[in-house]
C-alpha positions as CSV (number, residue, x, y, z in Angstrom):
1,X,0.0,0.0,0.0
2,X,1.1,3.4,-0.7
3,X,1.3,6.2,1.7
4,X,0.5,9.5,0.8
5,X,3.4,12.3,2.2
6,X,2.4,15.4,3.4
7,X,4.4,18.2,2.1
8,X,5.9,20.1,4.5
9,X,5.3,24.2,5.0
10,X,7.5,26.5,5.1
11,X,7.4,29.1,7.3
12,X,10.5,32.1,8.0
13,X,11.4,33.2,11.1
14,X,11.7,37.1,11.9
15,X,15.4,36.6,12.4
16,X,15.5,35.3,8.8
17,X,13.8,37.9,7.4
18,X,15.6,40.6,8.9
19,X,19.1,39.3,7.6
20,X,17.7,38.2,4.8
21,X,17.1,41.9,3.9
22,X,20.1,43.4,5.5
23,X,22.1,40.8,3.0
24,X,19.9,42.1,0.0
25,X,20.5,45.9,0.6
26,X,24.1,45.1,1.1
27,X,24.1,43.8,-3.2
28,X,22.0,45.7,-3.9
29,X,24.3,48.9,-3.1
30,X,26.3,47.1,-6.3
31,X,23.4,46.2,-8.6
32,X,19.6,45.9,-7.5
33,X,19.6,43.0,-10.7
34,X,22.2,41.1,-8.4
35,X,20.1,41.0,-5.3
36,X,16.9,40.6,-7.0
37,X,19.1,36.9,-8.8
38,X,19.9,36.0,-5.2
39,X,16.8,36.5,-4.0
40,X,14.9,34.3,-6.8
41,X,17.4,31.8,-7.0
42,X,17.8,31.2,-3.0
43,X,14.1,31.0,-3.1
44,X,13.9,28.3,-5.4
45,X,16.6,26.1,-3.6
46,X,14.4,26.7,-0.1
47,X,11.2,25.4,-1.8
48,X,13.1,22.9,-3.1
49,X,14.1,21.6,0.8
50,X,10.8,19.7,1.6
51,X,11.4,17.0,-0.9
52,X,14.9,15.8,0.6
53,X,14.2,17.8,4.2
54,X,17.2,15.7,5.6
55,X,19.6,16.2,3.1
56,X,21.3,19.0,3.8
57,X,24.2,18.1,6.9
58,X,23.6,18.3,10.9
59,X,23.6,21.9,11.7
60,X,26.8,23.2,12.9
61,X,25.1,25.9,15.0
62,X,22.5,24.4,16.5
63,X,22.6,20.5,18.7
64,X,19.1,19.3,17.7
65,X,19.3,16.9,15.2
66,X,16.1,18.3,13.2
67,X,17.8,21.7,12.8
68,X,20.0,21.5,8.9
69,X,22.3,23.7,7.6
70,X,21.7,24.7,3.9
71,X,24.7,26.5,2.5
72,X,24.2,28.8,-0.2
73,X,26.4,30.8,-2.2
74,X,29.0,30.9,1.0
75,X,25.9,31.7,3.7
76,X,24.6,29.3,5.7
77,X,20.8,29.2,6.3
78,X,19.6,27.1,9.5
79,X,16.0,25.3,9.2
80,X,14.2,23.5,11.9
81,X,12.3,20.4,10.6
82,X,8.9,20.2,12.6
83,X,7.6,17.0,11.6
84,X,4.8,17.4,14.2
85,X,3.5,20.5,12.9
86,X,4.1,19.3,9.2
87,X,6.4,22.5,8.4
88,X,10.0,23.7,7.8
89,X,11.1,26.5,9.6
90,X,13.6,28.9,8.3
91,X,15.5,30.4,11.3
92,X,18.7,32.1,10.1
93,X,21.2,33.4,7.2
94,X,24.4,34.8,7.7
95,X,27.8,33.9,6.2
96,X,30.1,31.2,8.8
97,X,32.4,34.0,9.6
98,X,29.9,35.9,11.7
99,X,28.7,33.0,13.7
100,X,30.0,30.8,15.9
101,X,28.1,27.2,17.2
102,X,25.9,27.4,20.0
């Protein structure tokens, strides 16, 4: 028998959001085209995490073993897998140099 899997949501957390936009005014000081790339492409690859949530290594930052570290183009971006609550949560992105592990 076949089980049906429930795609997970994805929801961003406030501290995402606000270095997520820090990070885009920062390129976009060089070229607003630039930003506006990163911003569709990282997009893509976080909607993409739900199909292979536990691909992406052990976070680094973070000892719960439901909490991944995607890296993308050099900055790291923590999620929280909630399988309870059927959703991905995006917490963080910053580049490793600025953070240390918890």
């Amino acid at each position: 028998m076949l089980t049906q899997r429930i795609k997970l949501q994805i929801v961003y957390n406030p501290t995402f959001i606000r270095n997520f936009n820090v990070i885009w005014d920062y390129i976009s000081d060089s070229s607003i085209n630039s930003a506006n790339k990163f911003k569709s492409h990282l997009k893509v690859k976080i909607e993409s995490i739900p199909n292979f949530s536990y691909k992406s290594r052990k976070s680094f930052y973070y000892e719960a073993e439901n909490v991944r570290d995607y890296i993308f183009k050099g900055y790291t971006i923590p999620y929280l897998i909630d399988n309870d609550k059927n959703k991905i949560v995006i917490l963080d992105i910053f580049k490793w140099i600025n953070k240390r592990a918890k």
